[in-house]
N, C-alpha and C positions, 0 to 999 in steps of 0.2 A: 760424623766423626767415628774413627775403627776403633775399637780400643788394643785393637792388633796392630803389631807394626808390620811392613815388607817383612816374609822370611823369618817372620816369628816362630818358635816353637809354641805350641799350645799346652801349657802344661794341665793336670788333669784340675775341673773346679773343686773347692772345697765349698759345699751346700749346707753344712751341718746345723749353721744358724739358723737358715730360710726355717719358714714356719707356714704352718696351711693358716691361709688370710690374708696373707702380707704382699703388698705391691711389689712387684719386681718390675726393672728393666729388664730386658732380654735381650742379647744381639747374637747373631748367627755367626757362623766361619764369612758368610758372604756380605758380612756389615751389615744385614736387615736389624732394624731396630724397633723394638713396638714394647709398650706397657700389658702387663699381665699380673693374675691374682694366681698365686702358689695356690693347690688344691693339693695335694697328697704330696710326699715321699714316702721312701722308702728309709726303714729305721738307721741303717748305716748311712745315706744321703744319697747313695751313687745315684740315685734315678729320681725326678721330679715331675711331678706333673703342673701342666698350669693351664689358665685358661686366658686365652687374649684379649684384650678390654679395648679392640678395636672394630669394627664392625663386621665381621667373622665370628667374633666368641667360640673362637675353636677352640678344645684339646690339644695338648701336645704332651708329649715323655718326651724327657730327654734323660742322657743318660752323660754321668760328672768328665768321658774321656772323648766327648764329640769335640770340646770346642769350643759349647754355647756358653757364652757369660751371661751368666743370672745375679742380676744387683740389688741390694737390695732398693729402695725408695723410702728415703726419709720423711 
């Protein structure tokens, strides 16, 4: 499932709640979709880091005007 539609504009994310600890979904511009643990921000939000809790355990920054929707996980 995209949570973009055809021809969406992307407006910029609002992160401010995200918290270092906390499960996120993440999905990319290109639908990828995977579970990750928020590791840092940045004090104003624009930039997060996270790590993937998929068999990578990569790193990643993103930055709040790419795109990527970071959810939280209840």
């Amino acid at each position: 499932m995209n949570l973009f539609g055809p021809g969406d504009a992307v407006p910029f994310q609002d992160w401010t709640r995200l918290l270092p600890g906390q499960r996120v979904l993440v999905q990319l511009v290109d639908g990828t979709r995977f579970t990750a643990k928020v590791e840092k921000k940045t004090s104003s939000s624009n930039a997060v880091w996270i790590t993937r809790e998929d068999a990578w355990h990569t790193e990643h920054v993103f930055r709040h005007v790419e795109g990527i929707q970071i959810l939280p996980i209840k």
